[in-house]
PDB file of N, CA, C and O in Angstrom, chain B, residues numbered from 101:
ATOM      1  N   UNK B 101      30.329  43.781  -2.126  1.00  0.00           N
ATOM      2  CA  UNK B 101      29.779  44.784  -1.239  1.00  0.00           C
ATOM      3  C   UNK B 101      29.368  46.000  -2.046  1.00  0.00           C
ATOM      4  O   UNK B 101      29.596  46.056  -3.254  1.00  0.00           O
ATOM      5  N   UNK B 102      28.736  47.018  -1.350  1.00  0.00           N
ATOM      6  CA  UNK B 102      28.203  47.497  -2.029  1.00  0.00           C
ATOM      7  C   UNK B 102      29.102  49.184  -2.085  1.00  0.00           C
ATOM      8  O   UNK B 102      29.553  49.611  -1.022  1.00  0.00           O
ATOM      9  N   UNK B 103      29.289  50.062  -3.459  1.00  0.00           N
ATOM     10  CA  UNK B 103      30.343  50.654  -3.678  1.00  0.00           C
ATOM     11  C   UNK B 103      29.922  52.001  -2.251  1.00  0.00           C
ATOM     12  O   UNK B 103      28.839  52.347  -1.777  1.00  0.00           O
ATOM     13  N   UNK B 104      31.142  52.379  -2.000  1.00  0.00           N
ATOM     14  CA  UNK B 104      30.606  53.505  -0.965  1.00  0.00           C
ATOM     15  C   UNK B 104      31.155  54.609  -1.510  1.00  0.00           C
ATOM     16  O   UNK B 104      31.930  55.251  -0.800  1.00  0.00           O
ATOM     17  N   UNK B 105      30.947  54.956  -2.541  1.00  0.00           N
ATOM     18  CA  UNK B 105      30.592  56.158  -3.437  1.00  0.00           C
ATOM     19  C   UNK B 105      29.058  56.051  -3.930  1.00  0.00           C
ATOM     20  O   UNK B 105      28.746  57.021  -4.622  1.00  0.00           O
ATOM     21  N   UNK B 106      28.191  55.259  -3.772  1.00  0.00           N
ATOM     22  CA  UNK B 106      26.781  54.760  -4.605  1.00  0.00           C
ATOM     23  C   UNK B 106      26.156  55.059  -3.147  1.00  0.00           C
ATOM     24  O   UNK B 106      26.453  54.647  -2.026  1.00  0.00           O
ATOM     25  N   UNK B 107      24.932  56.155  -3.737  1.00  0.00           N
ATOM     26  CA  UNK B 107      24.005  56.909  -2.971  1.00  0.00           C
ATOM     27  C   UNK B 107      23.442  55.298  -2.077  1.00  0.00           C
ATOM     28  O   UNK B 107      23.533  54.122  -2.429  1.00  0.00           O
ATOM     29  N   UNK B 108      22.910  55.884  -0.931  1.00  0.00           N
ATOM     30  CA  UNK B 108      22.261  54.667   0.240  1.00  0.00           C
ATOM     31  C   UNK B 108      20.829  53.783  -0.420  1.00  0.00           C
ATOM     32  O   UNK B 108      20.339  52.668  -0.246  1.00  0.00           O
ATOM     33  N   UNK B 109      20.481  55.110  -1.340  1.00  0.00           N
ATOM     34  CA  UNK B 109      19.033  54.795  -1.834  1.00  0.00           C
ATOM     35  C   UNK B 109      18.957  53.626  -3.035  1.00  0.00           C
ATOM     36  O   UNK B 109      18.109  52.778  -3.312  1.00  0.00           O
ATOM     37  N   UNK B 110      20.382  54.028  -3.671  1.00  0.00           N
ATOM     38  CA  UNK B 110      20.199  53.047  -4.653  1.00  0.00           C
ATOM     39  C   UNK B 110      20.362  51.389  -4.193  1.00  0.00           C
ATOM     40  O   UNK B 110      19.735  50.467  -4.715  1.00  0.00           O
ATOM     41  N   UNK B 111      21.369  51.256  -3.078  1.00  0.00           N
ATOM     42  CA  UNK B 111      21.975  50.305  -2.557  1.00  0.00           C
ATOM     43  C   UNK B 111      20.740  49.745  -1.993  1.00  0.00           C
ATOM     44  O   UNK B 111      20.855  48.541  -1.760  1.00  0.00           O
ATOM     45  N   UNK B 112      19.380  50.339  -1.648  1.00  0.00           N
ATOM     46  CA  UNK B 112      18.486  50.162  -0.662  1.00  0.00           C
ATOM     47  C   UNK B 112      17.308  49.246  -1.655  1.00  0.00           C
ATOM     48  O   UNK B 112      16.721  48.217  -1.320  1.00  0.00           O
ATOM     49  N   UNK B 113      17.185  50.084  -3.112  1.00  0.00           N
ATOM     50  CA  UNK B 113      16.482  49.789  -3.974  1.00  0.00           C
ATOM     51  C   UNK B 113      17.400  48.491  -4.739  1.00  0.00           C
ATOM     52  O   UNK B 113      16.672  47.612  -5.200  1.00  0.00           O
ATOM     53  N   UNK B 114      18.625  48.312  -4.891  1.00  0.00           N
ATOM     54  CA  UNK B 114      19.167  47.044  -5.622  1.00  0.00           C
ATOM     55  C   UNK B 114      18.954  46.179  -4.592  1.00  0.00           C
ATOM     56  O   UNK B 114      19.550  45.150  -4.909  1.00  0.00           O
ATOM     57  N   UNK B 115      18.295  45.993  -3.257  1.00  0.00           N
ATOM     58  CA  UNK B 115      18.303  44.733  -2.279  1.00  0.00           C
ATOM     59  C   UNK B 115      16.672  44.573  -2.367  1.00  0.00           C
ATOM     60  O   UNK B 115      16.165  43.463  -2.200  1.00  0.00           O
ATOM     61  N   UNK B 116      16.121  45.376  -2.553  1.00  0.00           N
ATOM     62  CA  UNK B 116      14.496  45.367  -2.464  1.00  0.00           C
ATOM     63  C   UNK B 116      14.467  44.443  -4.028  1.00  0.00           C
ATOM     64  O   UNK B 116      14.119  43.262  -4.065  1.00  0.00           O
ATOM     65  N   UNK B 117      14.824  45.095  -5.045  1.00  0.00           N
ATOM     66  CA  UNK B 117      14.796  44.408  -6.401  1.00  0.00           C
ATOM     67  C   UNK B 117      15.174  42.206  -5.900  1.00  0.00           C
ATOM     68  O   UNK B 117      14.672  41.102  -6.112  1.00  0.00           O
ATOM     69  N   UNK B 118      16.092  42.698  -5.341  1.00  0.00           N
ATOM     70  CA  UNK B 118      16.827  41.335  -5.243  1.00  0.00           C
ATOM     71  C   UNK B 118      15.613  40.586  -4.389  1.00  0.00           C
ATOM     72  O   UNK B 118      15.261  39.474  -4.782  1.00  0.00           O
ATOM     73  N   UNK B 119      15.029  41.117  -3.342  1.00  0.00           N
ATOM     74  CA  UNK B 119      14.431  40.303  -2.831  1.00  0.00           C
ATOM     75  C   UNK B 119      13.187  39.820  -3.349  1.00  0.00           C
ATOM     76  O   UNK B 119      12.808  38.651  -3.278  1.00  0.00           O
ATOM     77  N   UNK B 120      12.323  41.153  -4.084  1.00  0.00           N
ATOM     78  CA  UNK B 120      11.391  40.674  -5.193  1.00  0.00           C
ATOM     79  C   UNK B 120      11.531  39.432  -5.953  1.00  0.00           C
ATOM     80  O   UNK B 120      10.705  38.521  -5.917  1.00  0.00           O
ATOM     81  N   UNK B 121      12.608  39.430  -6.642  1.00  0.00           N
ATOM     82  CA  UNK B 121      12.786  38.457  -7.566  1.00  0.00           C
ATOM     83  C   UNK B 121      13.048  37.190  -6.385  1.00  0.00           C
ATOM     84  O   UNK B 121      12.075  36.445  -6.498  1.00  0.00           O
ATOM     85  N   UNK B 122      13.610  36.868  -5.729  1.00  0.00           N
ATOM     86  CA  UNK B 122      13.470  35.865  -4.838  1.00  0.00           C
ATOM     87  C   UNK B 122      12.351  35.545  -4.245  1.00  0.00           C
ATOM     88  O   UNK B 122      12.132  34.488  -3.652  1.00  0.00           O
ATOM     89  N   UNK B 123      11.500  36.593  -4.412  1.00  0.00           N
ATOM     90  CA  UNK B 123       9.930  35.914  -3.796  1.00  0.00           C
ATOM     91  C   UNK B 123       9.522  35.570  -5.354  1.00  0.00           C
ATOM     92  O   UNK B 123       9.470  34.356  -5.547  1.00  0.00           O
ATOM     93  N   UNK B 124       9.347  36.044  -6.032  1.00  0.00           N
ATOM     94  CA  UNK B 124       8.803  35.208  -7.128  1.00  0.00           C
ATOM     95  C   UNK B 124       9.148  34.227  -7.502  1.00  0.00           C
ATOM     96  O   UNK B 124       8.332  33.358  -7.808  1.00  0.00           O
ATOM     97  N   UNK B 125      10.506  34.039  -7.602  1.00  0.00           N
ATOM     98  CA  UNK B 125      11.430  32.296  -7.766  1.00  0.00           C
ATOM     99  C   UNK B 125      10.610  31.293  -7.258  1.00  0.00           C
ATOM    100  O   UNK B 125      10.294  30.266  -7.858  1.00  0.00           O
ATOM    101  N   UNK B 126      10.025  31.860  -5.305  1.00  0.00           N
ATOM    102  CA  UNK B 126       9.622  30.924  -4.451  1.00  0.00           C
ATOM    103  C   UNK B 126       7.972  30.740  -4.798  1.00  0.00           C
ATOM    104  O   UNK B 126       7.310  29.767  -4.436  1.00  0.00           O
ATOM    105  N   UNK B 127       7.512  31.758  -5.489  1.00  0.00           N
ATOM    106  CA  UNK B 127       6.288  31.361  -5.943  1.00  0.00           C
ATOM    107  C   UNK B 127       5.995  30.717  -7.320  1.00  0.00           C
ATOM    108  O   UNK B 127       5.025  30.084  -7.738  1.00  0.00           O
ATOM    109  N   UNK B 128       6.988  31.039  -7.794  1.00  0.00           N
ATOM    110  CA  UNK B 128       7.371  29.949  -9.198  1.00  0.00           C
ATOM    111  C   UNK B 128       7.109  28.178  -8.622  1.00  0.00           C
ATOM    112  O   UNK B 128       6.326  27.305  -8.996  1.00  0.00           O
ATOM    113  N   UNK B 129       7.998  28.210  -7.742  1.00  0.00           N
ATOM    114  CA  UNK B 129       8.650  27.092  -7.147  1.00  0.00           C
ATOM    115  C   UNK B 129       7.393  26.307  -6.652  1.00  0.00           C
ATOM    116  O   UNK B 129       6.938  25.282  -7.160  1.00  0.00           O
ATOM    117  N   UNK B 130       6.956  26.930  -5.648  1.00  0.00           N
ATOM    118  CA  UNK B 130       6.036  26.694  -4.757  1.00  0.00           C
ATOM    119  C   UNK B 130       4.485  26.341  -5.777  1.00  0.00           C
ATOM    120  O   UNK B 130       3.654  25.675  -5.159  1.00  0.00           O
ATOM    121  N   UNK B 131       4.139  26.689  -7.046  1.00  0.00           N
ATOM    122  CA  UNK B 131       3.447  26.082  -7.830  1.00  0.00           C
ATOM    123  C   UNK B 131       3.620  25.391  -8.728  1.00  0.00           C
ATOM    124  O   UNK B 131       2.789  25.016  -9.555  1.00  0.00           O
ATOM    125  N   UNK B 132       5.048  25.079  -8.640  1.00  0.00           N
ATOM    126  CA  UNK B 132       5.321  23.685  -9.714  1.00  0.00           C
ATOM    127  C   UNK B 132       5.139  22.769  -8.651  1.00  0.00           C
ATOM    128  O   UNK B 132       4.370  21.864  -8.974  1.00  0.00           O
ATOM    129  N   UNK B 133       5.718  22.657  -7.120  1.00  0.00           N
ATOM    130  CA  UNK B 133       5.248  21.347  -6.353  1.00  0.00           C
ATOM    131  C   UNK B 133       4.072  21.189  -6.319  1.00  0.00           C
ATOM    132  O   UNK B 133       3.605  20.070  -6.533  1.00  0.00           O
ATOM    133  N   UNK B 134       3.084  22.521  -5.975  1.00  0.00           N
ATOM    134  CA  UNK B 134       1.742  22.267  -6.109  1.00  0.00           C
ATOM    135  C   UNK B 134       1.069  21.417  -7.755  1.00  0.00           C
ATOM    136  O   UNK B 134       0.250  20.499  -7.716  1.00  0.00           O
ATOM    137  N   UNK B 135       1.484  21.829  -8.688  1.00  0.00           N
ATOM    138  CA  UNK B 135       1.232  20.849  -9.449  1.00  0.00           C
ATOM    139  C   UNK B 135       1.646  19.916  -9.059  1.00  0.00           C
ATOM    140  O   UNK B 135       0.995  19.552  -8.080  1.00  0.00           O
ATOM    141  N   UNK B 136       2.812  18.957  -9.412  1.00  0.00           N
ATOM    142  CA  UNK B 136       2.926  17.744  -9.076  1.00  0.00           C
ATOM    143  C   UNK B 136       2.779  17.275  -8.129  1.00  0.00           C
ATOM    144  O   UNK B 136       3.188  16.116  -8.183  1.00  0.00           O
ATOM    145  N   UNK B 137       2.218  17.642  -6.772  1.00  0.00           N
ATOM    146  CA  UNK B 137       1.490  17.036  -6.173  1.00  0.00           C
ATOM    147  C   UNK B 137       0.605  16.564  -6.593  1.00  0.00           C
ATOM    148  O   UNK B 137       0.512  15.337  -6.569  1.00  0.00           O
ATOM    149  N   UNK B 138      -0.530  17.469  -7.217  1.00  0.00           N
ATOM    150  CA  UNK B 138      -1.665  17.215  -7.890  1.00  0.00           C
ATOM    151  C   UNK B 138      -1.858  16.321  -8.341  1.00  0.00           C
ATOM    152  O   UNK B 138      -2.741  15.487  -8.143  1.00  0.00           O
ATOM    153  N   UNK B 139      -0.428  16.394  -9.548  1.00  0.00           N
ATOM    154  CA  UNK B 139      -0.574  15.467 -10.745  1.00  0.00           C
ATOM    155  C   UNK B 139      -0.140  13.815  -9.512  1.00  0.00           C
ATOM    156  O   UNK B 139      -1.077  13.023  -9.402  1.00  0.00           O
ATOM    157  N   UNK B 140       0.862  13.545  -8.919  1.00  0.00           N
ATOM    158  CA  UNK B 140       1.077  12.796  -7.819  1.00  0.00           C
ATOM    159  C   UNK B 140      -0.245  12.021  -7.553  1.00  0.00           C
ATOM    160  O   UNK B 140      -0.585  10.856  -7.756  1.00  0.00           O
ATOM    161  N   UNK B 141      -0.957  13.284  -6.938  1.00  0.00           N
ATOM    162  CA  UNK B 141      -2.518  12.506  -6.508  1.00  0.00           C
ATOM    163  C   UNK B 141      -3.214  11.785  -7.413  1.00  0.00           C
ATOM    164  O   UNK B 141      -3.698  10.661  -7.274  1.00  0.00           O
ATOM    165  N   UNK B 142      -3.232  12.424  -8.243  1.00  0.00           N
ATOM    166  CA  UNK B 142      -4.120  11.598  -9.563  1.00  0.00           C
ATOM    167  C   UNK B 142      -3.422  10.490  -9.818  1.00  0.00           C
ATOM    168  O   UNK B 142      -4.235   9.644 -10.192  1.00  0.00           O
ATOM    169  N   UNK B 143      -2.405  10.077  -9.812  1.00  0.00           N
ATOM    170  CA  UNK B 143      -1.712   8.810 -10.694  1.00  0.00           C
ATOM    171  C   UNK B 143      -2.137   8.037  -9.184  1.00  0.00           C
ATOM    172  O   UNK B 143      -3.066   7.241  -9.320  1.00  0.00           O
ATOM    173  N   UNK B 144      -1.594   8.156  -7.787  1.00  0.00           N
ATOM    174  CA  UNK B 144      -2.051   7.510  -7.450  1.00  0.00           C
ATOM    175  C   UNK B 144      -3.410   7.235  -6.784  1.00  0.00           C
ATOM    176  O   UNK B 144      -3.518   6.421  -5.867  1.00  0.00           O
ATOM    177  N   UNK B 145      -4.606   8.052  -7.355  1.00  0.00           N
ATOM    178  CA  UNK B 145      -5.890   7.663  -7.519  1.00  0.00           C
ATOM    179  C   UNK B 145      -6.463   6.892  -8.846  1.00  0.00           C
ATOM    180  O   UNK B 145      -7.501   6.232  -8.813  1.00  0.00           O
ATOM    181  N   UNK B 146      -5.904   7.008  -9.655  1.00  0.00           N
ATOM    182  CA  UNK B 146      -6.246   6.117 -11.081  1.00  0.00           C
ATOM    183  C   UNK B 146      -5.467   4.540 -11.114  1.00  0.00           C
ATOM    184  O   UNK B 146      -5.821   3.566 -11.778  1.00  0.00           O
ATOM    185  N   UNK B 147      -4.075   4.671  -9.989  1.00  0.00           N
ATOM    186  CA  UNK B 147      -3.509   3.389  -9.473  1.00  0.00           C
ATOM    187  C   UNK B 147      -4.467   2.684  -8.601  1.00  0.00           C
ATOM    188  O   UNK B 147      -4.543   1.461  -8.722  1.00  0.00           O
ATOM    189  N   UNK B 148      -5.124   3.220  -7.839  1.00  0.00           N
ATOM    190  CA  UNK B 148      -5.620   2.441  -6.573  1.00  0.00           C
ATOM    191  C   UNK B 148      -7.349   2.150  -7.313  1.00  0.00           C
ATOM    192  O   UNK B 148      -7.881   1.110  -6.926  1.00  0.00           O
ATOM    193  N   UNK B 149      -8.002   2.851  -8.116  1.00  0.00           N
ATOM    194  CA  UNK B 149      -9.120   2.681  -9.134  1.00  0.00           C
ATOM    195  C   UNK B 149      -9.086   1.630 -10.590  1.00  0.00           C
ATOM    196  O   UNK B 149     -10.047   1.365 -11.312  1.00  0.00           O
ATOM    197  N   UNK B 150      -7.431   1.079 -10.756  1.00  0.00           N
ATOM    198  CA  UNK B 150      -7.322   0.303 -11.816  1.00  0.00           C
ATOM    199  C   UNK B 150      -8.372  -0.920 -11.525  1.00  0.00           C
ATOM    200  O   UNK B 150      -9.450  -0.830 -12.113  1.00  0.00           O
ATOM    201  N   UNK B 151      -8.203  -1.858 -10.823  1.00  0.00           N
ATOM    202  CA  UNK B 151      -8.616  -2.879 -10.712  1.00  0.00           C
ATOM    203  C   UNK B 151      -9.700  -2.839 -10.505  1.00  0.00           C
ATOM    204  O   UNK B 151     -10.194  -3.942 -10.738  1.00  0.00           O
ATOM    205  N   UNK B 152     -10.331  -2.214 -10.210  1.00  0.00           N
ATOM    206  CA  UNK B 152     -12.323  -1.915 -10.257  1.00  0.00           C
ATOM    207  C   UNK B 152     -12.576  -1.429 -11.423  1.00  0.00           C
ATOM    208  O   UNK B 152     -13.734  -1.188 -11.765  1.00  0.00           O
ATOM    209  N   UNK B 153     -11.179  -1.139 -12.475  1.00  0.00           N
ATOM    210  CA  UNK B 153     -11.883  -0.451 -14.043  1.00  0.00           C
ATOM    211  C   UNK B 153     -11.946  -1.861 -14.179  1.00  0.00           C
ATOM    212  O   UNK B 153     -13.055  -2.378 -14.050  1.00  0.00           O
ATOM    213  N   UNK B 154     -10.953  -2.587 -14.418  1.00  0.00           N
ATOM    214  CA  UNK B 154     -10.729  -4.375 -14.575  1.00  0.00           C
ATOM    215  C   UNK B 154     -12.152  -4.822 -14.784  1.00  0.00           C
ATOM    216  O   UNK B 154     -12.798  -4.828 -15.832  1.00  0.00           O
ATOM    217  N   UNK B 155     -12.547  -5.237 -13.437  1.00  0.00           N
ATOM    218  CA  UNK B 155     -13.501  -5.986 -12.715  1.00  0.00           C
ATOM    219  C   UNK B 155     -14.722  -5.560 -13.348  1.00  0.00           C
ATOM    220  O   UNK B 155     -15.571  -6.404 -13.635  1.00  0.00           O
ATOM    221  N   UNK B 156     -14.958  -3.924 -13.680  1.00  0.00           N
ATOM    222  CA  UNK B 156     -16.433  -3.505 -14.191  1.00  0.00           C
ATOM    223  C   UNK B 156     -16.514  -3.934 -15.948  1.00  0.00           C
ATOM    224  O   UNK B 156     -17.351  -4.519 -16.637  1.00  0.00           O
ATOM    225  N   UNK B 157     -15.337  -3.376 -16.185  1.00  0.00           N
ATOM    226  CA  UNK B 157     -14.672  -3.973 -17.740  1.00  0.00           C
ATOM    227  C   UNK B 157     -15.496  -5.125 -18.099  1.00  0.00           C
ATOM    228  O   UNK B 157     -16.498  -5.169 -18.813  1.00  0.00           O
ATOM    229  N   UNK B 158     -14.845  -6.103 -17.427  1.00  0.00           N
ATOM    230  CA  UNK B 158     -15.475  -7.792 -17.374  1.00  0.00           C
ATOM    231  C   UNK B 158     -15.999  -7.821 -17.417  1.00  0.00           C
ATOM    232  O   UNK B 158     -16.463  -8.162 -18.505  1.00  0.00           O
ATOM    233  N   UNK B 159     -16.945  -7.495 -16.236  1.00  0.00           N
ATOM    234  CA  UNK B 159     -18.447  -7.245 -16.323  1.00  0.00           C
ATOM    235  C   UNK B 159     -19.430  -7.076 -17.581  1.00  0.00           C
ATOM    236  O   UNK B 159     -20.257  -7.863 -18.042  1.00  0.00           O
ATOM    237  N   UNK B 160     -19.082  -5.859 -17.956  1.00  0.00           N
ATOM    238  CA  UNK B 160     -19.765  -5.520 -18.824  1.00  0.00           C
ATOM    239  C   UNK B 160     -19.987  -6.075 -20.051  1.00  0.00           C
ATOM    240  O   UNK B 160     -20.980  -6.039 -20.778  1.00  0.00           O
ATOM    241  N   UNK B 161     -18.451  -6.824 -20.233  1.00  0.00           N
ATOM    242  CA  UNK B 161     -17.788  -8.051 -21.659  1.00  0.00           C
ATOM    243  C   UNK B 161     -19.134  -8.838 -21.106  1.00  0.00           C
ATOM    244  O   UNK B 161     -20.243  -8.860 -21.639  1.00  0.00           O
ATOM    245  N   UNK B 162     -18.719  -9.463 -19.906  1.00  0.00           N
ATOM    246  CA  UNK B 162     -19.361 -10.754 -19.844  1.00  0.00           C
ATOM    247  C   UNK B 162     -20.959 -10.754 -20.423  1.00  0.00           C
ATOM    248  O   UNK B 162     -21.499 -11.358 -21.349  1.00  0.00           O
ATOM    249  N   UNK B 163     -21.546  -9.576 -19.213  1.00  0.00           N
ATOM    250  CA  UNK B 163     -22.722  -9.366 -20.197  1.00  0.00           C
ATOM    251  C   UNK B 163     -23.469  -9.256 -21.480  1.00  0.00           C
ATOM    252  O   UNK B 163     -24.601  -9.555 -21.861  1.00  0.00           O
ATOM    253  N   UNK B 164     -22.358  -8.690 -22.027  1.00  0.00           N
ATOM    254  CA  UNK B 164     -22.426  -8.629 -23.899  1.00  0.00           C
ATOM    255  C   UNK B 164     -22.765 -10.000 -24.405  1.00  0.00           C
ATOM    256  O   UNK B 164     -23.629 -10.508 -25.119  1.00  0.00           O
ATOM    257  N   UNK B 165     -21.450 -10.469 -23.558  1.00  0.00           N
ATOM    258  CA  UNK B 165     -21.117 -12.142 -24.821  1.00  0.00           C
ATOM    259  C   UNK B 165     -22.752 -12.962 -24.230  1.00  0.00           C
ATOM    260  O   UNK B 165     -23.313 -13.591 -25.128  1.00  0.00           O
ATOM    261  N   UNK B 166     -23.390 -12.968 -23.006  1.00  0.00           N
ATOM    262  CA  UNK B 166     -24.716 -13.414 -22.351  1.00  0.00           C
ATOM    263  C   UNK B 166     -25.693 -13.364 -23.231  1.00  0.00           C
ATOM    264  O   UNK B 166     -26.439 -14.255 -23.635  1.00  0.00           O
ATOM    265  N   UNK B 167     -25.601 -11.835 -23.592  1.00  0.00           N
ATOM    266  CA  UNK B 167     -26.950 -11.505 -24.117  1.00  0.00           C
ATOM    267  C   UNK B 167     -26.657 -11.496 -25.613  1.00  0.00           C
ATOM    268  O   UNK B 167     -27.574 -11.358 -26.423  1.00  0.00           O
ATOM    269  N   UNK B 168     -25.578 -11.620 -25.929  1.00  0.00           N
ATOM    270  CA  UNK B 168     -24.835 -12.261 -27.352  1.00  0.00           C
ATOM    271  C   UNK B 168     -25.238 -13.491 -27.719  1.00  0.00           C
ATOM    272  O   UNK B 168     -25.853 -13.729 -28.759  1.00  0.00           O
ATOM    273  N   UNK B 169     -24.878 -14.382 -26.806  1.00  0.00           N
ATOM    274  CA  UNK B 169     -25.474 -15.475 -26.627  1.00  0.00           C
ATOM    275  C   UNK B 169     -26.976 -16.186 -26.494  1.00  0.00           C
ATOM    276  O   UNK B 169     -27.485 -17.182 -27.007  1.00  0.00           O
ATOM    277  N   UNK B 170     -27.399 -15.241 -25.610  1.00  0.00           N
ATOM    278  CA  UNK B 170     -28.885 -15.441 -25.373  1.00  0.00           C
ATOM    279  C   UNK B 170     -29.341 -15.291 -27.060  1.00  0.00           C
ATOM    280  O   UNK B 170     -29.649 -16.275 -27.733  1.00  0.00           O
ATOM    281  N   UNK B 171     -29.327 -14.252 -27.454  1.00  0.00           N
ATOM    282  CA  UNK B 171     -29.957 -13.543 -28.523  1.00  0.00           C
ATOM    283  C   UNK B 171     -29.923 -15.007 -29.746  1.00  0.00           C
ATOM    284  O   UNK B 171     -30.883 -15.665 -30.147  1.00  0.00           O
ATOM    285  N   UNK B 172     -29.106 -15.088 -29.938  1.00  0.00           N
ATOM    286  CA  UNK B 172     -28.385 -16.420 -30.875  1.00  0.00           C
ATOM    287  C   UNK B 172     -28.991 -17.537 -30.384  1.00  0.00           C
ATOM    288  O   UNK B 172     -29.495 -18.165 -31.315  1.00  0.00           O
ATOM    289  N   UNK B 173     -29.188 -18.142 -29.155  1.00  0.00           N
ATOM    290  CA  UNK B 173     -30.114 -19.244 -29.112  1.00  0.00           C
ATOM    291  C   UNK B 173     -31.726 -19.449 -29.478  1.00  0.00           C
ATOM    292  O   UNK B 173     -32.393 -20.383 -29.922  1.00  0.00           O
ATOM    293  N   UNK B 174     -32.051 -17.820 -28.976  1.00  0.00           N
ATOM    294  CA  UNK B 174     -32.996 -17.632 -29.186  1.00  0.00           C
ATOM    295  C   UNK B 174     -33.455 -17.507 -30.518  1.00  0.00           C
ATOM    296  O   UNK B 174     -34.531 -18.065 -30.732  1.00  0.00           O
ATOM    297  N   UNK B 175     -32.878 -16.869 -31.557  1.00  0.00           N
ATOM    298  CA  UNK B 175     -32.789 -16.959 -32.712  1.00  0.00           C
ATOM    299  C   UNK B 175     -32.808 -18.775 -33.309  1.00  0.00           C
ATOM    300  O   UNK B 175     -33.607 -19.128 -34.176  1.00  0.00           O
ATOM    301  N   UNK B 176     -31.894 -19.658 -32.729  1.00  0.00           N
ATOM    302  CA  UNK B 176     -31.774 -20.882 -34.298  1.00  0.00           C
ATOM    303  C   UNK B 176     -32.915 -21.336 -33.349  1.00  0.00           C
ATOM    304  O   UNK B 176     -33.270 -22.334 -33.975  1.00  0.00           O
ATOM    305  N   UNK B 177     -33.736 -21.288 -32.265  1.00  0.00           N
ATOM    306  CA  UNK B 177     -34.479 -21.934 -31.094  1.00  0.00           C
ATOM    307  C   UNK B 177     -35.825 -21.871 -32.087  1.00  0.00           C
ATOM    308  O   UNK B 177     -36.522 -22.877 -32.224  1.00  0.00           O
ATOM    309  N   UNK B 178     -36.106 -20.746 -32.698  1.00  0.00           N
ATOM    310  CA  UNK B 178     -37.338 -20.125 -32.801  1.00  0.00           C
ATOM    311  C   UNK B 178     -37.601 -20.687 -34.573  1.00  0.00           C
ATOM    312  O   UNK B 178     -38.628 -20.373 -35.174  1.00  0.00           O
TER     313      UNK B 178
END
């Protein structure tokens, strides 16, 4: 408690201090969840986007080795 010899003002100003710092804690706080939410979202948007990297991946292999191929027939052909 607070001493009751210690002026009202100071007692008034050590609870204002106290509460300051408790709002900043909560805004500390309150932007680390906001990050990891964030970060949250992204993992599971790059989770639910894996398998279409997959699929385009392939794709693109497959095409290579095609026109890899093509190129090479066409070549001993000629």
């Amino acid at each position: 408690m607070a001493n009751p010899s210690a002026p009202p003002s100071l007692d008034m100003a050590e609870q204002v201090a106290r509460i300051l710092r408790s709002q900043e804690e909560m805004q500390k706080f309150a932007a680390e969840q906001r990050k990891l939410i964030a970060e949250a979202s992204k993992l599971e948007r790059d989770r639910a986007l894996a398998p279409w990297q997959i699929v385009m991946s392939s794709m693109a292999a497959g095409a290579a080795l095609f026109g890899a191929g093509a190129a090479f027939v066409k070549l001993l052909g000629s």
